[in-house]
C-alpha positions as CSV (number, residue, x, y, z in Angstrom):
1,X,82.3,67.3,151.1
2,X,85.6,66.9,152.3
3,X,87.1,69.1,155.3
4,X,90.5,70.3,154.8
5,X,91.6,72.1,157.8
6,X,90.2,74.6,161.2
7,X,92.7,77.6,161.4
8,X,91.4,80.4,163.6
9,X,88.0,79.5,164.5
10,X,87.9,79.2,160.0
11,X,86.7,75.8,158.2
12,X,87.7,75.1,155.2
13,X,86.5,72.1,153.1
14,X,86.2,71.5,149.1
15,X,82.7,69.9,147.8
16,X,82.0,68.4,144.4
17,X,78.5,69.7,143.2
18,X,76.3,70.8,140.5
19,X,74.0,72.9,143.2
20,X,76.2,75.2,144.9
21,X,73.6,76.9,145.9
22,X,71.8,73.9,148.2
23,X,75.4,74.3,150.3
24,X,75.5,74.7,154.0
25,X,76.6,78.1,152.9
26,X,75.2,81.9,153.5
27,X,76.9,83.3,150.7
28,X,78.0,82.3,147.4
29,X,80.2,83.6,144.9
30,X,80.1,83.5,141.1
31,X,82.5,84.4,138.6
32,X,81.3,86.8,135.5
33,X,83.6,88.5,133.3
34,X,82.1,90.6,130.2
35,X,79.1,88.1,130.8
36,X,78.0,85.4,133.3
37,X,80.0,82.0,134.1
38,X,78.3,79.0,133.9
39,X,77.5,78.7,137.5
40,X,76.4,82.3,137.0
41,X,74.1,81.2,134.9
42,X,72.9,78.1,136.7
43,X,72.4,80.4,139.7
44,X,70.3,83.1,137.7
45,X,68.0,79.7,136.5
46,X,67.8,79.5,140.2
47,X,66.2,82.7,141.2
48,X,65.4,84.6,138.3
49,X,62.9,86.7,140.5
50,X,66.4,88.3,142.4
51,X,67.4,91.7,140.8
52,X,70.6,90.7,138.7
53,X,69.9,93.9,136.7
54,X,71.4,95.9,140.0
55,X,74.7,94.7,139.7
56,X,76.0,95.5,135.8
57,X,79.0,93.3,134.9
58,X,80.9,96.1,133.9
59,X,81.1,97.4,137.2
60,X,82.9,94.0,139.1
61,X,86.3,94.6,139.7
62,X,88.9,91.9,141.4
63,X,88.9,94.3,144.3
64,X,85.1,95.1,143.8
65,X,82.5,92.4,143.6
66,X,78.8,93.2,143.4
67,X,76.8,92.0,146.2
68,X,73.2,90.5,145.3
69,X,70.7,90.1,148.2
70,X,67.9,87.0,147.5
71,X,66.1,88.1,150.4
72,X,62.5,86.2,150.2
73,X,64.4,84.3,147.2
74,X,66.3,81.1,148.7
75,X,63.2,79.4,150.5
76,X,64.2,76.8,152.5
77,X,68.0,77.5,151.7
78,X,70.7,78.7,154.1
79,X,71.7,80.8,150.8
80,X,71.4,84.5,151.3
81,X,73.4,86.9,149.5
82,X,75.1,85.8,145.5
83,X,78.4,87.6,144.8
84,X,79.6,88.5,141.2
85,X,83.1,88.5,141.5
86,X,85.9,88.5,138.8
87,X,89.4,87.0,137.8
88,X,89.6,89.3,134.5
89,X,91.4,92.9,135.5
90,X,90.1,96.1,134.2
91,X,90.7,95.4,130.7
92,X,88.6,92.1,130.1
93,X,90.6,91.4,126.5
94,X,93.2,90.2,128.8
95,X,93.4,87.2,130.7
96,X,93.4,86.5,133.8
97,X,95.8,86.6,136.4
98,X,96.4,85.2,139.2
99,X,96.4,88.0,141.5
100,X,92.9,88.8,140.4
101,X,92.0,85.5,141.3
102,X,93.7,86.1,144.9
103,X,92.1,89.1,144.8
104,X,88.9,88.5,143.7
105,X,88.5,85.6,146.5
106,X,90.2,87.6,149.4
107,X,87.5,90.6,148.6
108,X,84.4,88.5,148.0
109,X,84.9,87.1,151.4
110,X,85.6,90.1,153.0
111,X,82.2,91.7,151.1
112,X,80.2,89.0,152.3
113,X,81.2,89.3,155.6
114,X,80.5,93.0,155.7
115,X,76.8,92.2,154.1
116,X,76.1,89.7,157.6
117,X,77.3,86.5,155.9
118,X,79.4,83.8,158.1
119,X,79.9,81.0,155.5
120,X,80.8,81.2,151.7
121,X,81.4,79.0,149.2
122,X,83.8,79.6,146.1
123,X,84.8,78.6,142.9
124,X,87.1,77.7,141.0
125,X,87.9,80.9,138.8
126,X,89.3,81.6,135.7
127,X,89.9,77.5,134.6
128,X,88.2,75.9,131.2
129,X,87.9,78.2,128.2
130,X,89.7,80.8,130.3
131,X,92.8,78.9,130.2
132,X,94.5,78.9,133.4
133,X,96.0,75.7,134.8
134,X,94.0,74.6,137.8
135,X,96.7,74.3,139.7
136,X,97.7,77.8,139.4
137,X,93.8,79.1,139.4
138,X,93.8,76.6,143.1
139,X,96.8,78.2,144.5
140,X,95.6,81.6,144.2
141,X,92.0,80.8,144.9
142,X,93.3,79.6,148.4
143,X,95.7,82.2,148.8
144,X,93.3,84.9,148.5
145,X,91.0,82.6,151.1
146,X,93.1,82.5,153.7
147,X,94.2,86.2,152.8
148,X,90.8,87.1,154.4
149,X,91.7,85.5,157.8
150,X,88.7,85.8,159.9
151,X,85.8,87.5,157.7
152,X,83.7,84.7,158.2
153,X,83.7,81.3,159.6
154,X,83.5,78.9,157.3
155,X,84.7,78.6,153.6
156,X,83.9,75.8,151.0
157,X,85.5,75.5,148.4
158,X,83.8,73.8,145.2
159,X,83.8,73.1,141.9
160,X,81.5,70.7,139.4
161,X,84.3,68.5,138.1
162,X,85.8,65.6,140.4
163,X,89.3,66.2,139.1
164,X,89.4,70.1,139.7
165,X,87.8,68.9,143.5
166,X,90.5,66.9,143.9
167,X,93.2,69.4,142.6
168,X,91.9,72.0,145.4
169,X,92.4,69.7,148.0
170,X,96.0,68.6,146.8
171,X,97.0,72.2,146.4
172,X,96.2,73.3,149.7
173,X,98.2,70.7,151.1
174,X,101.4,73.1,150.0
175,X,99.4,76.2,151.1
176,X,101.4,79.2,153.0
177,X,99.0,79.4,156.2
178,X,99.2,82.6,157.4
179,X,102.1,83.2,160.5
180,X,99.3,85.0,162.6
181,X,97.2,82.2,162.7
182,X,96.0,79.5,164.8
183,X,95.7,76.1,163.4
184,X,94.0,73.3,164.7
185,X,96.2,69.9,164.4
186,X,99.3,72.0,163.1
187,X,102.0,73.6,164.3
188,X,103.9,76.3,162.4
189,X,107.7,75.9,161.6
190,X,109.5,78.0,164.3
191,X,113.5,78.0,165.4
192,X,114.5,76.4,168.4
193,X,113.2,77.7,171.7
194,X,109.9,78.8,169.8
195,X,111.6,82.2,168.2
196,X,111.0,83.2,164.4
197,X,113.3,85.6,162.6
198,X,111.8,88.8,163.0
199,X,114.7,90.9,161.4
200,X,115.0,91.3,157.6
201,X,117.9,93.2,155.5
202,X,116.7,96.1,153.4
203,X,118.2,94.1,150.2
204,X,117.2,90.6,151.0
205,X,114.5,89.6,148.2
206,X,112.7,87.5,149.9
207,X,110.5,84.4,147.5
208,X,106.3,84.6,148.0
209,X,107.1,80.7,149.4
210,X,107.9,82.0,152.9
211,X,104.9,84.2,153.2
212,X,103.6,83.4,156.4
213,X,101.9,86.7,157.0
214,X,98.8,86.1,153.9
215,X,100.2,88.9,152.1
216,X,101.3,87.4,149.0
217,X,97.7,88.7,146.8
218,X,99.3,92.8,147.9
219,X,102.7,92.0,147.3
220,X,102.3,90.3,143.5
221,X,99.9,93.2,142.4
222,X,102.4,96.0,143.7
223,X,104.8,94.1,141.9
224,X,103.2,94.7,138.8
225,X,102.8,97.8,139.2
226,X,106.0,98.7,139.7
227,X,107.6,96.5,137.5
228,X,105.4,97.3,134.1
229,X,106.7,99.4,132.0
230,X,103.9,101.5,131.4
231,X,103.5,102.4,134.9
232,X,103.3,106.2,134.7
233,X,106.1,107.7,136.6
234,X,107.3,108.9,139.2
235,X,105.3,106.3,141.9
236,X,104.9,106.7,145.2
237,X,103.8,103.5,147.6
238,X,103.3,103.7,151.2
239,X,103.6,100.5,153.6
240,X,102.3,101.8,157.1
241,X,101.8,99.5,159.9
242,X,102.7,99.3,163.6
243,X,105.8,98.1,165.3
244,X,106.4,94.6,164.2
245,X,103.4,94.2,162.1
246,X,105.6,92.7,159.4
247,X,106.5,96.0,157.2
248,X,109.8,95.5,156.5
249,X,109.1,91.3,156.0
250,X,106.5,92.6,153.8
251,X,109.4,94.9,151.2
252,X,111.9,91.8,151.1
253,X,108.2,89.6,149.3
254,X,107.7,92.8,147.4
255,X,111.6,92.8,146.7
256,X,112.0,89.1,145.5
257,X,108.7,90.0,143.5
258,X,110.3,92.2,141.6
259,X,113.1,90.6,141.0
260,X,111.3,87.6,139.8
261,X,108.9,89.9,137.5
262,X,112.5,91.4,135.5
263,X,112.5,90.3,132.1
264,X,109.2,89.3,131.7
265,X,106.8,90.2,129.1
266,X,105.8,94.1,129.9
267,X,107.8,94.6,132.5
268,X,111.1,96.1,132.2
269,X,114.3,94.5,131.6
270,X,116.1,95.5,134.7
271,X,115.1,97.2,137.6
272,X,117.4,98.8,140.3
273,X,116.2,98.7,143.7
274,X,118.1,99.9,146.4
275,X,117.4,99.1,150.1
276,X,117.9,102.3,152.7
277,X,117.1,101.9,156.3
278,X,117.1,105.4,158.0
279,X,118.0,104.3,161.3
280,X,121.7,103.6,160.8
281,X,121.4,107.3,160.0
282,X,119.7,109.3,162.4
283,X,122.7,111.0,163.8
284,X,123.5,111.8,160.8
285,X,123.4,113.9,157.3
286,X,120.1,111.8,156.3
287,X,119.5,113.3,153.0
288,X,122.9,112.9,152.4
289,X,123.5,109.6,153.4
290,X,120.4,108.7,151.5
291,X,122.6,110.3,148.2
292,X,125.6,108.5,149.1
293,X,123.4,105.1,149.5
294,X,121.9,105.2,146.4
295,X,124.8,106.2,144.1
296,X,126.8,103.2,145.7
297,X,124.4,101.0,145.2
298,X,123.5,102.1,141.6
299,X,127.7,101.6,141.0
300,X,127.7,98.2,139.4
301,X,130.6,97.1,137.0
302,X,130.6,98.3,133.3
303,X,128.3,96.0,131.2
304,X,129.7,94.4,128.2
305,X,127.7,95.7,125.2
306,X,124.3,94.5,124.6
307,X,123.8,93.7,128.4
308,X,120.4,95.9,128.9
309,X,120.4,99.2,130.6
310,X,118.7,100.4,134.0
311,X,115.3,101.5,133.1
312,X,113.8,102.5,136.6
């Protein structure tokens, strides 16, 4: 097992293993999809006497993995609780993405936590006859790690194959470690004097690179949303937070996400979006200003023909 990094009181190491199960570990996940993985599977050879018929496969969701208990099953094991979680979204004739791989890590953590757990191990989800490239199924596995910031103490990382090891330990290296956090042995980039930019322009698109607040699972499935095409319409989305909690820092990602997501298959060829901030305006006309903001930013020059129109 090799140890990658301590940021807030949170370990993080990868381990190369064919018994996930015998890791330091309270909690471990799996990955199913219409029917078990092959760690799944190992795992059920493990302890068959657990009740896998409590959790049915069609009922995991990125955001909702089924917690098994193996209470009276793990012996002499630090092993407690098995999660089922996925990379597939709703539709499992698709494949996966990597926001449900964020996703599905950031909530299995957060799940275990909630059941008592304080140490987890992972896998590496949605790689072999899945198809994605473990360095893309990495980056999104330890995204959605460090997305969970403090659930529980301890997080391995693991997979059976020595290369796909090593590539989560290379990947991390480039990991966006959350601005909030402490890290032991690092020190996070800042300006001079100690200062970071806290003000962001309403039509700055910002790139998922310089997320520093572990927001980058929300951002890239809001994204989607808005940018597919058959998003049913109109769509409301509400970003609440308190002062300085990163809101607006948190629209320039989701900005630059949608700009990056313009063009691509199922999402629509161009997107408007049109940054208003309602304080310039509080003396003022708002609705009307908000009017006057939108239809001058909506003025672009007169495309030549066969340039795509607006769609939404």
């Amino acid at each position: 097992m090799t140890q990658l990094r301590t940021i807030d009181g949170v370990t993080y190491s990868v381990a190369l293993t064919h018994r996930p199960w015998a890791l330091p570990v309270d909690a471990l996940v799996v990955s199913v999809g219409a029917t078990l993985g092959q760690v799944a599977e190992a795992v059920v050879q493990e302890f068959p006497d657990a009740d896998w018929a409590s959790i049915p496969l069609g009922k995991v969701e990125p955001d909702a993995p089924g917690v098994l208990s193996l209470e009276g099953q793990s012996g002499e094991l630090q092993l407690r609780w098995v999660l089922l979680a996925t990379p597939h979204a709703s539709d499992q004739r698709k494949a996966p993405t990597e926001t449900a791989v964020a996703m599905a890590a950031m909530t299995a953590i957060i799940a275990a936590a909630r059941a008592g757990a304080r140490s987890i191990a992972l896998p590496l989800f949605a790689t072999g006859q899945l198809g994605m490239a473990p360095q893309v199924a990495a980056d999104a596995l330890i995204d959605g790690a460090l997305a969970a910031h403090t659930a529980v103490s301890r997080v391995i990382f693991f997979s059976r194959r020595e290369d796909q090891a090593s590539i989560i330990a290379e990947q991390w290296k480039g990991a966006q470690i959350p601005r909030h956090a402490t890290v032991a042995g690092f020190s996070p980039d800042q300006l001079a004097g100690g200062l970071t930019k806290d003000l962001v322009d309403p039509n700055e698109c910002i790139p998922l690179t310089r997320d520093h607040l572990g927001v980058k699972p929300y951002v890239s499935m809001l994204a989607t949303v808005i940018a597919a095409k058959d998003t049913p319409l109109p769509l409301s989305i509400g970003v609440f937070g308190e002062w300085g909690a990163g809101k607006s820092f948190f629209m320039g990602l989701l900005r630059g996400q949608v700009k990056e997501l313009e063009g691509a298959p199922g999402q629509c060829r161009k997107i408007a979006q049109v940054g208003f901030n309602a304080w310039h305006y509080a003396d003022a006309n708002l609705w009307a200003s908000l009017g006057d903001e939108i239809f001058r930013q909506l003025a672009e020059p007169v495309r030549q023909p066969g340039e795509p129109d607006v769609e939404h």
